[in-house]
Each structure stands twice: as structure tokens, then as C-alpha cells.
TORKOL-4160 file (C-alpha; in steps of 0.2 Angstrom, whole numbers, padded with zeros to 4 digits, m for minus):
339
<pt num="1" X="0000" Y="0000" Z="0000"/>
<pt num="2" X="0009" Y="0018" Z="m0006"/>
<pt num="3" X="0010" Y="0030" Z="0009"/>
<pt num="4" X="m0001" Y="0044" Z="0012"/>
<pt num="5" X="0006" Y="0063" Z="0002"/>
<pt num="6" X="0015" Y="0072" Z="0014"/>
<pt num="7" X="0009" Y="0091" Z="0004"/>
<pt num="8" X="m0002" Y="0096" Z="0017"/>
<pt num="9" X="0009" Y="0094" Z="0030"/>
<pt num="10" X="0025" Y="0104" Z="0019"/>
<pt num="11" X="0011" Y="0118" Z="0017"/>
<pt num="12" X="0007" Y="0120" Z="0037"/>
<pt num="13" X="0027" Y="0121" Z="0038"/>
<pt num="14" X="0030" Y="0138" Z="0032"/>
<pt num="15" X="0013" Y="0145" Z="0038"/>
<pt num="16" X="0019" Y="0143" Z="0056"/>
<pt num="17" X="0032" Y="0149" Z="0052"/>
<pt num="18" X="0026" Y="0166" Z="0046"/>
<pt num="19" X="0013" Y="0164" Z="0062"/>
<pt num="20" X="0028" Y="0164" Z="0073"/>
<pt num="21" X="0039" Y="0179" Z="0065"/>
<pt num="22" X="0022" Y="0188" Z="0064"/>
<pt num="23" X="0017" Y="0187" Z="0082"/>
<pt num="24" X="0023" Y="0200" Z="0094"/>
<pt num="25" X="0039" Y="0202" Z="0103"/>
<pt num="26" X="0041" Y="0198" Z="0121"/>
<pt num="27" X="0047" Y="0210" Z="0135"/>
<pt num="28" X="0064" Y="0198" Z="0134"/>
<pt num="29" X="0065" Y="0199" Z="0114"/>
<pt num="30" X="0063" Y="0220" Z="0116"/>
<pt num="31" X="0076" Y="0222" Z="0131"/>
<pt num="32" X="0088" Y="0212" Z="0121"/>
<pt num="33" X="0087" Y="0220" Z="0106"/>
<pt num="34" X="0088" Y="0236" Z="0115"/>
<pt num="35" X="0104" Y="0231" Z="0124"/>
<pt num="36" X="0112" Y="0224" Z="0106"/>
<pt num="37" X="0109" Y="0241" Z="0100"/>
<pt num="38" X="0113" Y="0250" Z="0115"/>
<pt num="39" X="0131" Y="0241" Z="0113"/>
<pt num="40" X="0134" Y="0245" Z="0095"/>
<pt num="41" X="0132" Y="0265" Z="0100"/>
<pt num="42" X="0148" Y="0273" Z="0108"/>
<pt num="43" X="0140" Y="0282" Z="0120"/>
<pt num="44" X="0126" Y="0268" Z="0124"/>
<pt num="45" X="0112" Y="0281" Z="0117"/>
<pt num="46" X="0101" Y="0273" Z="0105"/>
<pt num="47" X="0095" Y="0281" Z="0089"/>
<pt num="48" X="0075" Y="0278" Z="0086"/>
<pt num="49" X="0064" Y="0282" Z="0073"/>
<pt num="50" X="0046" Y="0283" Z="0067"/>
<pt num="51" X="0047" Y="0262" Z="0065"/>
<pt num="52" X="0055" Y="0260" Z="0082"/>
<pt num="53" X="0047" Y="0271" Z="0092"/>
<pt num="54" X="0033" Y="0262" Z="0088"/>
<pt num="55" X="0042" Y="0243" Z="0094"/>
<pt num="56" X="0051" Y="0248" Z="0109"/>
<pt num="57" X="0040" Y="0263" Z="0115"/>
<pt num="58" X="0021" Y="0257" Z="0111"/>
<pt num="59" X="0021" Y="0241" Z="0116"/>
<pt num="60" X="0009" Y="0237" Z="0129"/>
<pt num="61" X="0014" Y="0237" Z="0147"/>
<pt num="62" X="0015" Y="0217" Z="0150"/>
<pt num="63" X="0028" Y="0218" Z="0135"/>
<pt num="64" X="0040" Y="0235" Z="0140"/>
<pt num="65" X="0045" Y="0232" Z="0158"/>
<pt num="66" X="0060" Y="0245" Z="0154"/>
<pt num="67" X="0060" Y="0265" Z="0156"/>
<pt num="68" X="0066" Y="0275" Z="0140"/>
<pt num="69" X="0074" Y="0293" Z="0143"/>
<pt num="70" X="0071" Y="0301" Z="0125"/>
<pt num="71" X="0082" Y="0317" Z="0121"/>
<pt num="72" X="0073" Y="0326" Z="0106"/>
<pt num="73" X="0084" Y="0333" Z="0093"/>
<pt num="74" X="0083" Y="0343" Z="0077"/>
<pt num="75" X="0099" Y="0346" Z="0064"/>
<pt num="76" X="0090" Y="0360" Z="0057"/>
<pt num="77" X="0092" Y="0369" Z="0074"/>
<pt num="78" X="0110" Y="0367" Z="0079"/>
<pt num="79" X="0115" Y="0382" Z="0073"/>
<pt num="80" X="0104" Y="0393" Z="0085"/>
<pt num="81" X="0114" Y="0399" Z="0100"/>
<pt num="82" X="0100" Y="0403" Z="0112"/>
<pt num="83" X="0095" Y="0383" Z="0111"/>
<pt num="84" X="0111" Y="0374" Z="0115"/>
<pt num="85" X="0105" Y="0357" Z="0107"/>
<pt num="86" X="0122" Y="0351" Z="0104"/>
<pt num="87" X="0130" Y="0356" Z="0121"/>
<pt num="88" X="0116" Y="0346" Z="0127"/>
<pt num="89" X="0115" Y="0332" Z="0116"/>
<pt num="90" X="0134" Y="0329" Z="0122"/>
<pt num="91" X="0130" Y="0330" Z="0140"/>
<pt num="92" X="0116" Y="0318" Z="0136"/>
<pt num="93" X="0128" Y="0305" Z="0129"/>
<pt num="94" X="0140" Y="0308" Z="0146"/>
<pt num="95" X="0123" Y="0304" Z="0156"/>
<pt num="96" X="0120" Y="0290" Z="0145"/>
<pt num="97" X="0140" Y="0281" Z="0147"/>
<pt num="98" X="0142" Y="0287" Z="0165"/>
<pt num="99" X="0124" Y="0276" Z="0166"/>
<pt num="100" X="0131" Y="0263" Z="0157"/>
<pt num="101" X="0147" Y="0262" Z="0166"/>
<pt num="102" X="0139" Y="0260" Z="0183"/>
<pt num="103" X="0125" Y="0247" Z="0179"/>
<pt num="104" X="0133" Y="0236" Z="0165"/>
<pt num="105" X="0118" Y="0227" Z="0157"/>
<pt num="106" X="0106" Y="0234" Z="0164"/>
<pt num="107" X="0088" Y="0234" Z="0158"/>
<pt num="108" X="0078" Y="0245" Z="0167"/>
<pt num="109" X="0083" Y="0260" Z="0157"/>
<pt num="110" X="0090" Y="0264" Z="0143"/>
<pt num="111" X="0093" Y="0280" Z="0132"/>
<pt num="112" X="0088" Y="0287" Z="0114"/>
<pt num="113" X="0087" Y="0302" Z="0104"/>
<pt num="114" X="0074" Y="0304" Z="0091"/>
<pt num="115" X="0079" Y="0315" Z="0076"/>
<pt num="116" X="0066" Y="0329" Z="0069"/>
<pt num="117" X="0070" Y="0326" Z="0049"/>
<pt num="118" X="0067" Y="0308" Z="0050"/>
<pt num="119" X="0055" Y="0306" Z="0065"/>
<pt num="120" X="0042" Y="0320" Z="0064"/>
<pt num="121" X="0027" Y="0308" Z="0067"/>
<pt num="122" X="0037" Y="0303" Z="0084"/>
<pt num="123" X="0035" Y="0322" Z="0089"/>
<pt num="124" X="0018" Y="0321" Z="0083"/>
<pt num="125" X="0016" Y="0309" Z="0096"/>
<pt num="126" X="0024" Y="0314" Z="0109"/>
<pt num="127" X="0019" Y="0332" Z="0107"/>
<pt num="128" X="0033" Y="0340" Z="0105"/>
<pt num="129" X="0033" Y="0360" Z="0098"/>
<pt num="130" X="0049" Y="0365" Z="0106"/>
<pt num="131" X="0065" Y="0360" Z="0110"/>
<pt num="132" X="0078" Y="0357" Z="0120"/>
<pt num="133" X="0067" Y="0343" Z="0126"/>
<pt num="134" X="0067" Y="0327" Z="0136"/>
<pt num="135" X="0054" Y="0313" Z="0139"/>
<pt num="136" X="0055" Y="0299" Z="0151"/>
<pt num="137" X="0042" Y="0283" Z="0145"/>
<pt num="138" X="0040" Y="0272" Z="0160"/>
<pt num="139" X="0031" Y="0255" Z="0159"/>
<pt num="140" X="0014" Y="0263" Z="0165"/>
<pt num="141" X="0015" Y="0277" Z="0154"/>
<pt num="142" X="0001" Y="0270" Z="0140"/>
<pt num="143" X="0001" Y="0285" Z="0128"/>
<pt num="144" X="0017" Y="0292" Z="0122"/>
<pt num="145" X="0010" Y="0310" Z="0125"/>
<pt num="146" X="0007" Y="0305" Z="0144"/>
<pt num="147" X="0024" Y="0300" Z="0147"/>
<pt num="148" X="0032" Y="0313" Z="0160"/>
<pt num="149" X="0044" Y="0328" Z="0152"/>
<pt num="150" X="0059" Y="0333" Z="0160"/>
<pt num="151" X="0058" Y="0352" Z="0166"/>
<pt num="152" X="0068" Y="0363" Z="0160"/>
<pt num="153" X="0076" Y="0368" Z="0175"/>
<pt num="154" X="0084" Y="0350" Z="0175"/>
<pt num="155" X="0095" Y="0359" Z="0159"/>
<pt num="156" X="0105" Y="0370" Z="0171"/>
<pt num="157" X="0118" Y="0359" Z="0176"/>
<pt num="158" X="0119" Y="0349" Z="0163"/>
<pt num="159" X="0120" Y="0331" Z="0165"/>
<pt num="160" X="0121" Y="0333" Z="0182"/>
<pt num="161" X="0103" Y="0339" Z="0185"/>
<pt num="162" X="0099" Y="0326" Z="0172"/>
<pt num="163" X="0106" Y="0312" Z="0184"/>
<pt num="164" X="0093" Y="0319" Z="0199"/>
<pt num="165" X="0079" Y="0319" Z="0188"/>
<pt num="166" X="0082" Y="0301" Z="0184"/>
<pt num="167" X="0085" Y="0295" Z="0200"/>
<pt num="168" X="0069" Y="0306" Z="0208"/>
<pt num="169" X="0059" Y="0298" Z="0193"/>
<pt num="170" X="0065" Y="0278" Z="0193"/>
<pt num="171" X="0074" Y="0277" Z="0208"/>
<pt num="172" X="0092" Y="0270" Z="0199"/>
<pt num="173" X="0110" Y="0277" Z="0202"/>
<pt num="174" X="0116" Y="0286" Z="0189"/>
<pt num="175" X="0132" Y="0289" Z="0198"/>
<pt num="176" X="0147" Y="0303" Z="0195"/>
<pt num="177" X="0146" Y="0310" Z="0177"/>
<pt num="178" X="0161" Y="0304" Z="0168"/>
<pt num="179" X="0167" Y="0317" Z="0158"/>
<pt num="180" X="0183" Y="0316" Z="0146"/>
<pt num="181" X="0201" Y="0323" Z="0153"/>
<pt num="182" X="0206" Y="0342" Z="0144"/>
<pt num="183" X="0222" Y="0334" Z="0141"/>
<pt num="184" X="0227" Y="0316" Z="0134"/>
<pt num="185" X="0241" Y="0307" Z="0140"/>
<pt num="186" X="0255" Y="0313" Z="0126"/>
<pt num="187" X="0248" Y="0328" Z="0130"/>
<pt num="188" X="0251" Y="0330" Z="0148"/>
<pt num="189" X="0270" Y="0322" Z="0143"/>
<pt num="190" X="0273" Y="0336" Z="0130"/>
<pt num="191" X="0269" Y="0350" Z="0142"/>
<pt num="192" X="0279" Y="0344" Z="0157"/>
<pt num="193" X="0294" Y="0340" Z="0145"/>
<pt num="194" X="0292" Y="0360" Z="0138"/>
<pt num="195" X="0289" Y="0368" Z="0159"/>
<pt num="196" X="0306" Y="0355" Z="0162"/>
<pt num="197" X="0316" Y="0364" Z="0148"/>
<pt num="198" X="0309" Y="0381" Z="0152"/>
<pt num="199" X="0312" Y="0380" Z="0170"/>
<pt num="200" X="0332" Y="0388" Z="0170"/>
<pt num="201" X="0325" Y="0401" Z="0158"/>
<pt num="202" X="0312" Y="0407" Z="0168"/>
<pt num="203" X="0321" Y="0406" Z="0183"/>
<pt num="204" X="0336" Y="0419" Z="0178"/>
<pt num="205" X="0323" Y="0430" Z="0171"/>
<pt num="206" X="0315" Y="0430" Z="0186"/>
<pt num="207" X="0331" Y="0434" Z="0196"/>
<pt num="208" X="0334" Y="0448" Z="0185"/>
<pt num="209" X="0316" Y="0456" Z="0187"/>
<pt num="210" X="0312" Y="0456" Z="0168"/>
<pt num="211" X="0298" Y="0445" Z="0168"/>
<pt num="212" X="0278" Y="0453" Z="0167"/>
<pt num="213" X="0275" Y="0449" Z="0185"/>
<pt num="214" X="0287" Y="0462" Z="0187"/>
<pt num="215" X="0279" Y="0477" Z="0177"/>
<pt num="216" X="0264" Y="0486" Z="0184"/>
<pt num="217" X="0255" Y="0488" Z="0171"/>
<pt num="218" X="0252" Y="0472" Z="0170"/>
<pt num="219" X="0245" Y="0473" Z="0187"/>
<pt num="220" X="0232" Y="0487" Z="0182"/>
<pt num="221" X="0227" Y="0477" Z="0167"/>
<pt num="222" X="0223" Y="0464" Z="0178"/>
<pt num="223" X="0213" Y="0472" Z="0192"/>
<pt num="224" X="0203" Y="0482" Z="0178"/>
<pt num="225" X="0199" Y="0466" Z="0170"/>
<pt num="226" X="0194" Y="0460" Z="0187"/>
<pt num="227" X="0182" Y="0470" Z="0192"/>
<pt num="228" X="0173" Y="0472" Z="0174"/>
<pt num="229" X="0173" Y="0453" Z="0174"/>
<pt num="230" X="0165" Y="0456" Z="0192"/>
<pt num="231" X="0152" Y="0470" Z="0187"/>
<pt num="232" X="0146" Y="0464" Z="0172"/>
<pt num="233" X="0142" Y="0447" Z="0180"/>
<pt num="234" X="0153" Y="0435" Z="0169"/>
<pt num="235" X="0153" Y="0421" Z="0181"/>
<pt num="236" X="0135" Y="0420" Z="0179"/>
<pt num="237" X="0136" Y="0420" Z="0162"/>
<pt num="238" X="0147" Y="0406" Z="0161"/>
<pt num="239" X="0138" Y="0396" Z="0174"/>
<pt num="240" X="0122" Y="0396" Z="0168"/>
<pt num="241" X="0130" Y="0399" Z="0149"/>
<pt num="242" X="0120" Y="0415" Z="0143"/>
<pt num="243" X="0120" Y="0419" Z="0125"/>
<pt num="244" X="0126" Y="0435" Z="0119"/>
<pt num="245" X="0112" Y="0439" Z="0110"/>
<pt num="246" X="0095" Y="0429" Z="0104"/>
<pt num="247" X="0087" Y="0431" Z="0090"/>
<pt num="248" X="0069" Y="0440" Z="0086"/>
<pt num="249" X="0056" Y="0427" Z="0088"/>
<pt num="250" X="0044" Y="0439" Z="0075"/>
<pt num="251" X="0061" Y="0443" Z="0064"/>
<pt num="252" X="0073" Y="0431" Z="0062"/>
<pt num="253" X="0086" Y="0444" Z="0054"/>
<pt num="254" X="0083" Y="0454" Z="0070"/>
<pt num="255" X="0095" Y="0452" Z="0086"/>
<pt num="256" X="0090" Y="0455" Z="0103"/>
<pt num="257" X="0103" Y="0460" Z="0114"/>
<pt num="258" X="0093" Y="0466" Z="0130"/>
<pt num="259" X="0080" Y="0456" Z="0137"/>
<pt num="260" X="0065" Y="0463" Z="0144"/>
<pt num="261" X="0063" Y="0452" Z="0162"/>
<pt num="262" X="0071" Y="0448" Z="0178"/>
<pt num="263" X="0071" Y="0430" Z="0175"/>
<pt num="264" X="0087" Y="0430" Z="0161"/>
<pt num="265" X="0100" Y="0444" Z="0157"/>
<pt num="266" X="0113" Y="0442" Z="0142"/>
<pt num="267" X="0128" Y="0442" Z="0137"/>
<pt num="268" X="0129" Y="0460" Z="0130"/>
<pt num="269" X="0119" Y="0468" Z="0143"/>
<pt num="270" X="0131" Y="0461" Z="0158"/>
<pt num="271" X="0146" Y="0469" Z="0147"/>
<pt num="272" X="0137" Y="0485" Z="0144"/>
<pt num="273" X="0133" Y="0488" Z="0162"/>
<pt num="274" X="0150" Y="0481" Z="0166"/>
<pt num="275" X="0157" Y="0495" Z="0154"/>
<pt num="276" X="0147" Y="0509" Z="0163"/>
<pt num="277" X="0152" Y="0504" Z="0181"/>
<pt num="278" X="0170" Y="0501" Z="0174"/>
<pt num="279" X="0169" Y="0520" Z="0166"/>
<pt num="280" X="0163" Y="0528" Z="0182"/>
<pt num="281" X="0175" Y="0519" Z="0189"/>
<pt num="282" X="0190" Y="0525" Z="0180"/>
<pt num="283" X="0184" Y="0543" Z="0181"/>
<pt num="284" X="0186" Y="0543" Z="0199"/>
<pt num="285" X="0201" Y="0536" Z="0200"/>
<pt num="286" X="0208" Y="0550" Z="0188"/>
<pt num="287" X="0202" Y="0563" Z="0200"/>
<pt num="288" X="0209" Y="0555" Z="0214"/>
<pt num="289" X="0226" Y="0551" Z="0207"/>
<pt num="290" X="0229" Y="0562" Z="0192"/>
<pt num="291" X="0218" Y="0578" Z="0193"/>
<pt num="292" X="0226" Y="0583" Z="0209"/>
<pt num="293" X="0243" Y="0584" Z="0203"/>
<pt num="294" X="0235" Y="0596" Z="0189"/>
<pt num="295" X="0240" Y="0614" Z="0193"/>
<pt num="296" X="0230" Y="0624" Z="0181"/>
<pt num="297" X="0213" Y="0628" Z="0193"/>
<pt num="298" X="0204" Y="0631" Z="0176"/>
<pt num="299" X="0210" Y="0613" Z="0172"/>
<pt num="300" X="0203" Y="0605" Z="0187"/>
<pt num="301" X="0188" Y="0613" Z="0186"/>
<pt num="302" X="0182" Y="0607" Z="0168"/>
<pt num="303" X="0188" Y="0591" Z="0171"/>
<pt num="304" X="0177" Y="0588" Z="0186"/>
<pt num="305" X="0163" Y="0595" Z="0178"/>
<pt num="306" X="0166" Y="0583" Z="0165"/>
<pt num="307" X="0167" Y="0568" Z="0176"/>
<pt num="308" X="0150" Y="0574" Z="0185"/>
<pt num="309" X="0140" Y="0575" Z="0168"/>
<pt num="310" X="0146" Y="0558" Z="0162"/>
<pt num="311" X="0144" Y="0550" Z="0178"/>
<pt num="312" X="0126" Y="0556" Z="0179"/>
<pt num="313" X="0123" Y="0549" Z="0160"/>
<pt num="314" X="0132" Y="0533" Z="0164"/>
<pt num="315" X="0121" Y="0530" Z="0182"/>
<pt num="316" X="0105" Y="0536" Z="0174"/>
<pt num="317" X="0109" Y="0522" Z="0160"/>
<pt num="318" X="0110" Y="0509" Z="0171"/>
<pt num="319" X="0094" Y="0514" Z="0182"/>
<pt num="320" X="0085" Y="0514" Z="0168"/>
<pt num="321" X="0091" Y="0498" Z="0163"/>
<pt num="322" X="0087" Y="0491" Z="0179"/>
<pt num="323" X="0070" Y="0499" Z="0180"/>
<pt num="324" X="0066" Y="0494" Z="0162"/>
<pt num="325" X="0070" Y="0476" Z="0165"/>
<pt num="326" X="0062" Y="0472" Z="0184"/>
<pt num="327" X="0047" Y="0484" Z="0183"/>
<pt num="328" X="0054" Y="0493" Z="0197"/>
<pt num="329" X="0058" Y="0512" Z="0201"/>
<pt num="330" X="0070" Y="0518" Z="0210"/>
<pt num="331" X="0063" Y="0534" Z="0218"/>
<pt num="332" X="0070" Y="0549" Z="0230"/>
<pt num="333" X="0068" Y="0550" Z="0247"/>
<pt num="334" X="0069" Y="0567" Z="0256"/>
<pt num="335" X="0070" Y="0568" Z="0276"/>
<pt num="336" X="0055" Y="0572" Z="0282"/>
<pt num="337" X="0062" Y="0589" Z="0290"/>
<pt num="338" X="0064" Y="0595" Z="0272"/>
<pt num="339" X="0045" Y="0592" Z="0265"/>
């Protein structure tokens, strides 16, 4: 008796087949596809898009037991200065290592950046109409539109402040931020072999009292360059890395160099006050030092009234400033004698 065909049986074959490459992934399958291409990215910061989003971010719950800390990003806009989006994308990428390099492996969290040009149904999704911004997707978070943004305070210290919000928000260690050394190692060798070679050089110079430390005016420079970098508020501007100058939201070919609030000052205002205290400055010290040792009375006399009518202009500048930007006046008080 001839055995029975054996065609239904190679036509089930490749339809379980399909079945199985066609059914969903499981949480396993996504955290390891997410770790494999967390490991082929230097940084540890996956790149998603439209396609992915959807996979690793819009899974139900049951299948995403990981949390996904999304920095939005946007080509287009690197070039604005007001935004810093690549100043932060690299302190993003530190977060993301220094991460890595304390939890090896780990798949509670991991880290992405989503690309405007090729993602803009992603920011559709997520609601995104401004940047810099960050989104943190945990497992309960069913809509990527509900998922919790970072605010933008986190962006003042960098990947510092990052590193709280995360641990506030899931409760890891992020640990110390791991930043790159100034200097590489030949580097460092170079510069101590030069300060070795230039040692018996600067050492008879300085014996003989010819070197810059020596001359005075070097001395004056530097105290006037300390107090305008002290009056025009220069360490605040490199703390909290003030712009010079934004751009007009209404026209693009417009720069705005002071702005209107007590919240934010720029660049160009600090240095402009700074140049008015420094100017008041200087004029007294030319009275005090130099004027005196004038000997025409005539002299004297228009000099000083020349410093009076400048100082007046340069104070009433900065009130003005002052009152324009706070909404405050600053008003006269007479003693009560006098009214």
C-alpha cells in the first residue's frame, strides 16, 4: 500500500512559520534587542525612529518592563545659539555612558534620541513643539503623549541635573558624570617636558626682574579686568551659559541683545553695564590720582565737571536699565524735615 502525500503537511510548515515571525515580541525579545543596539552606539544612546518608536516605545505594558529617557533633537536647529541642542546632546551622551558604566547590562533604562528630519510623526506623538526637550516613557506610561517631560530647570547643570531627575523619577543610580580629561596622556608628557626645559629660563629672568609679574602695568590690566569681569556678571554668564544675544522670535534677521525680564540677562547687557560701572570707575580714579597733581585751577575745574556729567549719564543708564528690566523704580527720598 503507497504512503499517504505528505503536501499538506509541507504547506502548514512555512505558515507557522510566518505565524511565529508575525506574532509579537516579548518583553525579553525588546530588552535584548535594545541592549544589542545599545552596545553597537559609543555612547550607549540609541537612535530611534518613526518604526522603532513604535516597537520599543508602544508596546503594551506586559511587554516593556523598561523605562526609556528620549532626548529630542533637530539638525535644522544646531546652529541657533539661544538653544544649545548640541551642548546638550553631548552632556546627554555623558549621562547616558556614565549610566552605562555604573549598571553594565542593565535593563531597566535605557537612552535614545529621536531626530526631527526623520522622525516628525514621533514628535507628533509625543507632542513635541519646542526643544531642547526630554521625555522619560516608563512601563505605566500607556500613551506616548502622557509620558512625564523633563523640566527645564533639569538643563541647568547639565548632565548633572539630568542624573537627579532620573533617580527622583525611577529610583536608579546614575552615579558621577564621567566626563573626558582636557588633556590626553601625550599631551600632559609634552607640556611637562616643555615647563622642564623652560624652568632655567624662567628662573634667571626672574632673578633679573624682567619678567611681566614684574611690570605694573600688568598689574592694572589685571585688576581692571577683574572688576569688569566682576560688574558685568561674567561668572553668571558662564555658569548658567547666557548667550550674547538671541534672535527676534517675530524677525529672524533681528538680534536681541537686551531682554525685557528679571528672569534671564545676556551676554551684551552684563558687558554693557559692566562697561558703565567700569567708566565711572575709572573717572574717579583719575580725579583722585591724576587731577590733583594738575596745577591749572581752570584745568581742574572742567575736568570735574566733565566727570560729573558723564557719571550722571552713565548711572542714569544703568537705572534705567534696571527699572526697564524688573518693573521697578528707584525713587528719591527726602527727610521728612525737608517736605
Amino acid at each position: 500500500m503507497a504512503p499517504p502525500p505528505r503536501r499538506p503537511v509541507l504547506l502548514i510548515l512555512p505558515l507557522l512559520l510566518l505565524a511565529a515571525a508575525a506574532a509579537p515580541a516579548g518583553a525579553d525579545d525588546l530588552v535584548a534587542e535594545l541592549q544589542s543596539l545599545r552596545a553597537r552606539s559609543p555612547s550607549g544612546v540609541i537612535h530611534l525612529t518613526d518604526t522603532s518608536v513604535t516597537r520599543f516605545l508602544s508596546a503594551p505594558a506586559s511587554r516593556r518592563p523598561y523605562s526609556v529617557l528620549v532626548f529630542f533633537d533637530a539638525a535644522s536647529l544646531h546652529s541657533k545659539p539661544d538653544l544649545h541642542l548640541p551642548q546638550l546632546r553631548t552632556e546627554f551622551a555623558l549621562l547616558s555612558a556614565s549610566f552605562l558604566a555604573r549598571n553594565p547590562g542593565s535593563g531597566d533604562l535605557f537612552f535614545a534620541d529621536i531626530e526631527f528630519a526623520e522622525s516628525q510623526h514621533s514628535f507628533h506623538q509625543f507632542g513635541v513643539n519646542s526643544l531642547p526637550h526630554v521625555r522619560l516613557v516608563r512601563p505605566e506610561h500607556d500613551r506616548l503623549a502622557g509620558s512625564e517631560q523633563m523640566d527645564q530647570s533639569h538643563f541647568g547643570r547639565l548632565a548633572d541635573s539630568m542624573a537627579e531627575f532620573i533617580e527622583s523619577r525611577t529610583g536608579l543610580e546614575v552615579g558621577p558624570i564621567v566626563r573626558p580629561p582636557l588633556l590626553s596622556r601625550n599631551q600632559i608628557i609634552l607640556l611637562a617636558i616643555l615647563f622642564l626645559l623652560s624652568v632655567p629660563f624662567a628662573m634667571k629672568r626672574i632673578i633679573a626682574g624682567e619678567t611681566l609679574l614684574h611690570d605694573r602695568r600688568v598689574w592694572m590690566a589685571g585688576a581692571l579686568f577683574v572688576y569688569f569681569f566682576s560688574v558685568s556678571g561674567g561668572m553668571y554668564g558662564i555658569i548658567r551659559h547666557t548667550p550674547m544675544f538671541l534672535t527676534d522670535r517675530s524677525d529672524p534677521d533681528k538680534l536681541v541683545f537686551f531682554y525685557q525680564g528679571s528672569g534671564m540677562q545676556l551676554g551684551a547687557e552684563g558687558f554693557t553695564v559692566g562697561f558703565l560701572y567700569t567708566l565711572v570707575g575709572l573717572m574717579i580714579a583719575g580725579v583722585t590720582h591724576l587731577l590733583v597733581k594738575v596745577e591749572s585751577l581752570q584745568t581742574q575745574r572742567f575736568a570735574m565737571l566733565a566727570v560729573m556729567v558723564i557719571g550722571w549719564w552713565a548711572v542714569r543708564k544703568v537705572i534705567f536699565l534696571d527699572n526697564w528690566k524688573t518693573g521697578y523704580s528707584i525713587h528719591t527720598f527726602w527727610p521728612s524735615s525737608w517736605r
